[in-house]
N, C-alpha and C positions, 0 to 999 in steps of 0.2 A: 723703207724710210718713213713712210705713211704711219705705217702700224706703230714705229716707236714715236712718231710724234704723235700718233691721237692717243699712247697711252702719257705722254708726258701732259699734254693736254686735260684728260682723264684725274691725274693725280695733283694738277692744280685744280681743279672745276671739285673734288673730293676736299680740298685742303682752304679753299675760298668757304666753303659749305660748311665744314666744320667752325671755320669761323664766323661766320651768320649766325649758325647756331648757338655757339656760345657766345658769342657776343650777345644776342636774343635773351640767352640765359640771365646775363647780366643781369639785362638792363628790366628784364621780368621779374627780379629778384632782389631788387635795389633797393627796397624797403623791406627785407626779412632779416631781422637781427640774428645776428650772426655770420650772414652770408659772405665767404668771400669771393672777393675778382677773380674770375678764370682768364686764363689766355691762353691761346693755340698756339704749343710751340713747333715752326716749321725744321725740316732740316733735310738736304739733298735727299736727292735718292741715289743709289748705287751707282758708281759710275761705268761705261761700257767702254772698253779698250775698239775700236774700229782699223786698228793696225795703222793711221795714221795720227792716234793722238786719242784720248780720253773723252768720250761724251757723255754728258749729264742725261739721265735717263727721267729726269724731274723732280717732284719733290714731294715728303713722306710726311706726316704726322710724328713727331718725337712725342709731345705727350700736351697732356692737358693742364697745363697749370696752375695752381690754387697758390695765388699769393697770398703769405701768413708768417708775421714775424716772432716768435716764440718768444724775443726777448722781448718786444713790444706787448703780448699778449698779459705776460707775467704782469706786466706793470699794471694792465687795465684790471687784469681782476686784482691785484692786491688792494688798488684803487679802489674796485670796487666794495672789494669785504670790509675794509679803512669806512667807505661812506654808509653802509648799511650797516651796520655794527653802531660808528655814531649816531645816523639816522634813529636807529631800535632807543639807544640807549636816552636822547633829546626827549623822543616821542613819550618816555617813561618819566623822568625826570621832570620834565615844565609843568609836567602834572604838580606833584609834591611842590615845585618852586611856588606854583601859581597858589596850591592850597593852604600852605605856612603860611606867604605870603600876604596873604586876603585879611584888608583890612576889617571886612565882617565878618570872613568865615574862619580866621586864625584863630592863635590862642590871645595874645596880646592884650584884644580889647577885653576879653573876660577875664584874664587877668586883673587887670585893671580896674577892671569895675568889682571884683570880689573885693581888691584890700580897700578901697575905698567906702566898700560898706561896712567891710570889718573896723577901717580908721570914724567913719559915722556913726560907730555902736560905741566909740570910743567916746567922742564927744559929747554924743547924749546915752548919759548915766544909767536914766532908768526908763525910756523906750520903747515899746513894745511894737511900735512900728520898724525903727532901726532894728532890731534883730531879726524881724519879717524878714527886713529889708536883707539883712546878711544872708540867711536862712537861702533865699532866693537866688542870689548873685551866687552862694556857694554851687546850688542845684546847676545853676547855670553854667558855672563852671565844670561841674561834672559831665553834663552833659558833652559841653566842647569838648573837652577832652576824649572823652566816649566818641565822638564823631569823628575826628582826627584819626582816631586810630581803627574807625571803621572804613575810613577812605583810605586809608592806606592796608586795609586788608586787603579792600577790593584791587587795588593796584597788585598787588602781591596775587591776587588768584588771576588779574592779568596777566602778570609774568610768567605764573606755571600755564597757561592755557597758551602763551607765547612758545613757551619751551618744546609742548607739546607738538604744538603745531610743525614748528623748526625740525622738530626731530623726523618726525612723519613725513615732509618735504625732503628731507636731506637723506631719509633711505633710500625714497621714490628716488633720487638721482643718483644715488649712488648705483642701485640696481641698472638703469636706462643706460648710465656709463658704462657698467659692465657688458649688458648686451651689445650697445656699439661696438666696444671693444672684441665680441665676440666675431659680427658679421662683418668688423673693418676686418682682424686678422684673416676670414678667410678668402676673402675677397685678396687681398695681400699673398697669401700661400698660392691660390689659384692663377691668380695673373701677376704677378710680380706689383704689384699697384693697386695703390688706398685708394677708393672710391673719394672724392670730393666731399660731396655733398654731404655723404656720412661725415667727415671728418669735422667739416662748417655744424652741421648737430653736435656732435660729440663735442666741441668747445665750446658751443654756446651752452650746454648743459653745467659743462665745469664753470663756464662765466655764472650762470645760475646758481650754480650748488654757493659759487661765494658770494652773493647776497644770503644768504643761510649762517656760513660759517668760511672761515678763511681755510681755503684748500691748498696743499703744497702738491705740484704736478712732477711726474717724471715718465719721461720714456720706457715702455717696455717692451719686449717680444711681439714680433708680425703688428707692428705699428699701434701696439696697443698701450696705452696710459696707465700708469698707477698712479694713485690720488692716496693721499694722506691727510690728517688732520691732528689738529693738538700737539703735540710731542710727540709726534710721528707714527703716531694708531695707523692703520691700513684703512682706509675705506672703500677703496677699488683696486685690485691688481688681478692684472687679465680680465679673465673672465667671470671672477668670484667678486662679489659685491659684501661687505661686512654692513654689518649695523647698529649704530643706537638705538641705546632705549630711554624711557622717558616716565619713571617712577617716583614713588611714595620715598623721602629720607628714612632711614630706617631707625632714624632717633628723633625726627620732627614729619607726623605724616599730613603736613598741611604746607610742606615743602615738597616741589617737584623737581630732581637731581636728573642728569646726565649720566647714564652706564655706557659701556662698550660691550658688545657683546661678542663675548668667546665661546662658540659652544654652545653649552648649558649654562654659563657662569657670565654674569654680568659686574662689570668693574665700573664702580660710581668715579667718576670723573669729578675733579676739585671745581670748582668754578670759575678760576683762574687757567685752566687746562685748555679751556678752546677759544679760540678771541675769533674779531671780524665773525661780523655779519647778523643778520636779525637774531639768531642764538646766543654770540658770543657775545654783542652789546644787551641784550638781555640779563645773562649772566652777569657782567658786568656790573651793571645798575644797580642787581639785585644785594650784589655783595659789597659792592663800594657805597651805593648809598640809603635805598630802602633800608636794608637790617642796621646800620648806623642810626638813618633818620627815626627811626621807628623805636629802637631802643634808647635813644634821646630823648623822643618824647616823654616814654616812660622812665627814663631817669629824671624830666623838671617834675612830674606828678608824682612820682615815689618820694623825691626828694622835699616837695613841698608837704605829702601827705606825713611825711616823717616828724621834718620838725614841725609842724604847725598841729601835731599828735605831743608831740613832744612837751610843749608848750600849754597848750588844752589844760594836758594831764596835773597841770601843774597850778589849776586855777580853780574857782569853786563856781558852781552854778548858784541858780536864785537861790538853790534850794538848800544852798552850804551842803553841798556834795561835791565830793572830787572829781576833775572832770574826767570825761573819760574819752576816747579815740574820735577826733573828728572827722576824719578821712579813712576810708579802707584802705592798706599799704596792699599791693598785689605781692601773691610769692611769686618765685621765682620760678621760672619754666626749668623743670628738669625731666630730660629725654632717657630713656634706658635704649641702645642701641637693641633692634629687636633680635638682632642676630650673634648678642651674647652668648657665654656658655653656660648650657643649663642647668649646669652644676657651681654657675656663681650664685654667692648671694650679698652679693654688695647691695651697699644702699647709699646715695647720695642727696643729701639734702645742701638749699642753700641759702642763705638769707643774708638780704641787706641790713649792715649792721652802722655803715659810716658812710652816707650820702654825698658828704664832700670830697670821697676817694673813687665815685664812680668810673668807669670808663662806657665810653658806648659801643663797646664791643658785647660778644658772645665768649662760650670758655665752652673746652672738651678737657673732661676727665678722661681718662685712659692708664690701663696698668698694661705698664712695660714687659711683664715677666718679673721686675723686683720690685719696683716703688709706681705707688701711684703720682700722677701728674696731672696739674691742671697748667693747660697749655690758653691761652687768652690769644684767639684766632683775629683779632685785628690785626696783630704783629707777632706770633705763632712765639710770642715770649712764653716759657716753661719755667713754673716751680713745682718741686719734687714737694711729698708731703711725705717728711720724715721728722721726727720717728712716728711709726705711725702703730697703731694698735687697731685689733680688728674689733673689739668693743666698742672704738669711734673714736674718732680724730679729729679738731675741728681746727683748721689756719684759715686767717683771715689774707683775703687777697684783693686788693682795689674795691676796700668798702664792701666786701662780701666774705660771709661765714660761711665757707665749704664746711663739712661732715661728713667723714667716709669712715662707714663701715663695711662690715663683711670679709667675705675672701673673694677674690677674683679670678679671674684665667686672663693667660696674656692676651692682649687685643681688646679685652674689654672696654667699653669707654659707654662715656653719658655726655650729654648737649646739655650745657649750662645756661641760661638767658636769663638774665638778673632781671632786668629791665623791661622785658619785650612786651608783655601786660602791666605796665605799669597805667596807660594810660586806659585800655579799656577794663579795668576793673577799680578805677578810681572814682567812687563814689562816698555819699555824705550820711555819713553813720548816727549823725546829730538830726533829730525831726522836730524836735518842740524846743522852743524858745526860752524854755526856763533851761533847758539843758545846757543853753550854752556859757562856759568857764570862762566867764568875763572876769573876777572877782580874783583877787591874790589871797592868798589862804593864810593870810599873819595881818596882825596889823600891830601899828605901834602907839604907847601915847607916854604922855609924858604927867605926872601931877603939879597944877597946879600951886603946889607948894614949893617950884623949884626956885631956887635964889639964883641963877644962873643967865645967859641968855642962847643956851645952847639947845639947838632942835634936832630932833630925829624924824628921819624920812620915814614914807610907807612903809618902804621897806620888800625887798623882791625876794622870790626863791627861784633856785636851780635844781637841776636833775637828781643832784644829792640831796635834797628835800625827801624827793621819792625812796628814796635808800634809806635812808637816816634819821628822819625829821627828829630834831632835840626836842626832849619834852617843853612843852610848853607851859603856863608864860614861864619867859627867862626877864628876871631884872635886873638890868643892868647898872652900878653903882659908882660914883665919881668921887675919888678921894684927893682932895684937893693937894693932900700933903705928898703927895706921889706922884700927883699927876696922870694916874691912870685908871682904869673901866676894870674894876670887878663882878662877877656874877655870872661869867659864865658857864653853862652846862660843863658838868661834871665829866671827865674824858675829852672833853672835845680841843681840838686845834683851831689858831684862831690869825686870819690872815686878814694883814691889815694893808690898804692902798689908801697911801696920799693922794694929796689933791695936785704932784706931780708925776702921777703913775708910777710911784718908788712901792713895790710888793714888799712889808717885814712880816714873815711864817711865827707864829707862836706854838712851837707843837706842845700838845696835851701832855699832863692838864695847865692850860692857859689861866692861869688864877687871874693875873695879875697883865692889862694888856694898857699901854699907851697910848694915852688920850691925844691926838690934834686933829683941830679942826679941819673939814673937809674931807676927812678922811672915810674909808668905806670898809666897814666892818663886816666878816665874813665866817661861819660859825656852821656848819651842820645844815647845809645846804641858802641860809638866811643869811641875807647883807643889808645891811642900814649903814645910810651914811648921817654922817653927826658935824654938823656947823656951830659956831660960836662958843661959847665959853662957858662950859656948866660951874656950877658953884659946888662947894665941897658937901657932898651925901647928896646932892641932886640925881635923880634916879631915870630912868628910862624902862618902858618894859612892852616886849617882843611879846602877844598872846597867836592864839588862832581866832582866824577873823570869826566873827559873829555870824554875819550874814552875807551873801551876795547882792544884795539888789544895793544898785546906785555906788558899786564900787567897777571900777574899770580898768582897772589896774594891768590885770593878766590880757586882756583885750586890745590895750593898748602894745603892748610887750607880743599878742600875734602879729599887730598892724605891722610892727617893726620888721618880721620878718621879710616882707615886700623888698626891703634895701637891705639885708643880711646876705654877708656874701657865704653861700652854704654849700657850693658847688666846687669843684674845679679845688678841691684844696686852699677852701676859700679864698676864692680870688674872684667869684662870679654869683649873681643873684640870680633869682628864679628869673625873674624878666631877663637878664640879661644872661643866664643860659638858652633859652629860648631865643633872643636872638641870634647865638650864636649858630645853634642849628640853623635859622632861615636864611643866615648869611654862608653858610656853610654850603647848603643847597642851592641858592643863588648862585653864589662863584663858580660850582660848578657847573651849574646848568647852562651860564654864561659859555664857559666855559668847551663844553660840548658841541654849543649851537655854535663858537668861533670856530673850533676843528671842524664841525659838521661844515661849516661853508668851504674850510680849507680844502678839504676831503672830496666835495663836491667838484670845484676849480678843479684841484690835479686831476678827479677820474675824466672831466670833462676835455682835460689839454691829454692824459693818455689816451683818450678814444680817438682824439684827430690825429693825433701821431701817427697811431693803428691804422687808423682808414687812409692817412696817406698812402700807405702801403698794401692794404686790403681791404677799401671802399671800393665802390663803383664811382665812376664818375660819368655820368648821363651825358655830359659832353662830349668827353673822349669816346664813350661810346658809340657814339651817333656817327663820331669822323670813322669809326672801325668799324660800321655799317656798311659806310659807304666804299670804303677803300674794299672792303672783302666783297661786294656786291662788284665793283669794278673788276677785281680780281676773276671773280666767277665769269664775268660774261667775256674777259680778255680770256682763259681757259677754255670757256666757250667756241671763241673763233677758235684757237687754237684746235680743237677737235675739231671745228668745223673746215676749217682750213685741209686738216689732215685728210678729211671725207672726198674733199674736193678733189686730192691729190691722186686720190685710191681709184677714184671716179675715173680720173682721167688714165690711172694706170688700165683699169681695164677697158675703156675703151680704144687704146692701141692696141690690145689685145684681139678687140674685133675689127 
């Protein structure tokens, strides 16, 4: 009787023990993230048949228990790849907000101050300080813009040194998951039973890996995990760890892409393919808003260099010269995928031809195997370019002149970026002051010997000047009996606008066009408008101006561009494209930083959830201290009691 009670005694004073210890474990471990609560599960011991009835023989250790709820868990890292993901992508973004944003270091105020000196070169005629003056504000503006898109480079070489890093972290775990995986399963095969401790690592690694990138988990063989990512790439299963890589684009090598690697062969992943976490908010950013933002910019500075080139060209300098380019347009980025075939010889060019059709997007060219296609990756919208000739083919698509020649092999493609230096190669082609095309290149006048009281304006030219220009002078002649304006150039079509916006077309040859006043007469790129009431043979006559100096004419007519809506399929001005970009990145940044709090709250309410379930709780602890400290010393007597019994058995003996 002794011997079976000091071993029941025995096997509680073993099962008090085990719980001190882990209980100890706990409360030692109560600050190591990830750790979960153990508990010591008791359970009888065998029972012993005594021929009058069943006696408990004491009690056993069942197991050691690791409280952990897998559906609770799921939720904390999704939570968690959700807040590092926005976190990544906030921390990238408030940049760009803060930089548009900035009332000194935006574009806005240089704006602003260029058309004001171009409108001050306006007002005074003949100036040579006002042109300084322009000359300067232009510089200035160059400059902004140059700087603009020098800070958002450096943003962009943050993002690839971001990616890099991500990548590099997310092998290292995915390898460390593997090996868990390895010494959980044989621990598992060997004793029927996952070590704890490993297993509280091995989740805390997977909680890790999704600040990186958002990890999909699943149960595999001898208690080991497979881990996924993206569209269900493998990153861990069993014991074999896969990996990314973290390269050069191979049609833009100042872009750092995501591959998978298989083998020998790396498969570049879309940027859209891996979300959550410092990677996937990365990715993100880079393609929702830096390459937008950035191509933006260089569409207000393409676009402004465009027509305010446009316009120049179309004026005379002091020195009655034509003007010429006042802004350098940047080309177009065009990428040859480096891993074409070497037996294409395609050739892609591309040029902005209509400013007001831009989009802020990117375009990949690619042949299918029958037609080439340029695909416009903001909205993967696809047009075919057919028919298409290999001598070269040019369609016009959102303000841009594709040109494809050559022959290709299927798979080929090219990175199109209209835009993307628009802003750091926008610079001021004008250096001296007499150069600049203040002056309109016609002027008008009327003789003195008109019997009439009808006047004729300066008089403006358009694009078709450049094309066409009618010889010059043209004199225009008023026959009273008719009521209408002879003299027009010879061939030419002649359109006429009231002083109610009503258009009447006179096509060539317009001999013969009707005279009313107010009206705006339009000829071989030259418009004058005509007031009042000429008298019969009263003459008018269109020359090419004389000189520049102290005309302002064309100067005035760039000012105007400031409030020209040139953008957006005219609906939008240079300043007010521009603001739309900074309100664009605003919203969203706004935007981000509202989720990122949202993002924060929920992981913070999944982490209590979780730890209700598999925190430590140092209170409850301390009561499991002491209840298993009781335990042991009540086990205690229990053996000691037994000793006593034993004691006395053998001293009847003697």
């Amino acid at each position: 009787m002794s011997g079976n009670l000091l071993s029941i005694g025995k096997s509680g004073l073993f099962a008090a023990q085990a719980g001190l210890a882990t209980t100890g474990h706990n409360i030692t471990n109560a600050g190591v993230a990830g750790y979960n609560r153990q508990v010591v599960v008791q359970a009888t011991g065998p029972m012993l048949d005594t021929g009058v009835g069943f006696q408990g023989t004491g009690t056993q250790i069942a197991e050691i228990k690791r409280y952990s709820d897998e559906f609770l868990n799921v939720q904390v890292r999704n939570a968690q790849a959700s807040k590092s993901g926005l976190d990544s992508y906030y921390a990238q973004i408030s940049q760009i907000d803060n930089l548009l944003a900035d009332q000194t270091a935006g574009l806005s105020p240089s704006l602003q101050t260029f058309f004001k000196g171009v409108q001050d070169m306006a007002a005074n005629r003949a100036s040579v300080p006002s042109r300084q003056s322009m000359l300067s504000s232009a510089d200035t503006l160059a400059t902004r813009f140059q700087a603009l898109d020098a800070r958002l480079g450096e943003i962009r070489e943050g993002v690839n040194s971001t990616i890099q890093t991500s990548v590099t972290v997310i092998n290292s775990y995915a390898q460390q998951i593997a090996d868990l995986n390895d010494k959980i399963g044989s621990f598992a095969a060997a004793q029927q039973r996952a070590p704890n401790d490993l297993l509280d690592k091995r989740d805390q690694l997977v909680m890790e890996l999704n600040t990186q990138v958002k990890a999909t988990v699943m149960p595999g063989d001898n208690d080991s995990l497979t881990v996924s990512i993206g569209s269900g790439q493998p990153l861990v299963v069993g014991q074999r760890a896969f990996q990314l890589a973290a390269s050069k684009s191979p049609t833009d090598l100042t872009r750092i892409e995501v591959g998978y690697v298989t083998g020998s062969k790396v498969t570049v992943l879309a940027d859209n393919a891996l979300s959550g976490g410092t990677l996937g908010g990365a990715l993100e950013f880079r393609s929702k808003t830096l390459d937008p933002a950035q191509s933006a910019l260089g569409k207000v500075a393409i676009g402004l260099a465009f027509e305010f080139n446009a316009q120049h060209r179309l004026g005379l300098d002091q020195n009655g010269v034509a003007g010429k380019d006042f802004f350098s347009v940047a080309p177009a980025y065009v990428g040859k995928n480096i891993n074409n075939a070497l037996s294409s010889t395609t050739a892609v060019q591309a040029v902005v031809s209509d400013p007001s059709k831009l989009m802020d997007s990117d375009y990949k060219v690619e042949f299918d195997g029958s037609n080439y296609n340029v695909i416009r990756l903001s909205d993967n919208k696809s047009t075919a370019v057919t028919p298409y000739s290999a001598s070269g083919t040019t369609m016009s698509i959102d303000g841009v002149d594709f040109t494809i020649s050559g022959l290709a092999a299927k798979n080929d493609e090219f990175l199109v970026r209209p835009t993307i230096g628009g802003a750091a190669n926008f610079n001021v082609l004008v250096k001296d002051v007499a150069s600049i095309a203040a002056a309109a290149p016609i002027a008008t006048s009327a003789p003195v010997s008109n019997t009439g009281t009808a006047r004729i304006s300066e008089g403006t030219v358009d694009k078709d000047f450049l094309a066409g220009a009618p010889a010059l002078p043209v004199t225009l002649a008023f026959d009273g009996a008719s009521g209408s304006l002879s003299g027009f150039p010879s061939g030419a079509a002649v359109s006429v606008k009231d002083s109610a916006g009503v258009v009447t077309n006179y096509p060539a040859p317009a001999t013969s066009v009707a005279f009313a006043a107010g009206s705006t007469y339009t000829f071989g790129g030259v418009s004058v408008t005509m007031t009042g009431a000429p008298g019969d043979g009263d003459s008018f006559t269109i020359a090419g101006n004389g000189g520049g100096v102290g005309d302002t004419r064309n100067i005035g007519l760039l000012g105007d561009l400031q409030t020209r809506n040139i953008f957006n399929n005219g609906t939008a001005t240079i300043q007010s494209s521009y603001a739309q970009l900074v309100s664009t990145v605003g919203n969203k940044t706004r935007e981000v930083q509202v989720n990122g709090n949202a993002a924060e709250a929920l992981l913070t309410q999944a982490k209590a959830t979780a730890a209700d379930v598999s925190g430590v709780n140092l209170d409850e602890e301390a009561t499991n201290l002491i209840k298993y400290q009781q335990a042991y010393q009540a086990a205690g007597k229990v053996m000691q009691i037994a000793g006593t019994i034993f004691d006395t058995l053998l001293s009847i003996g003697r």
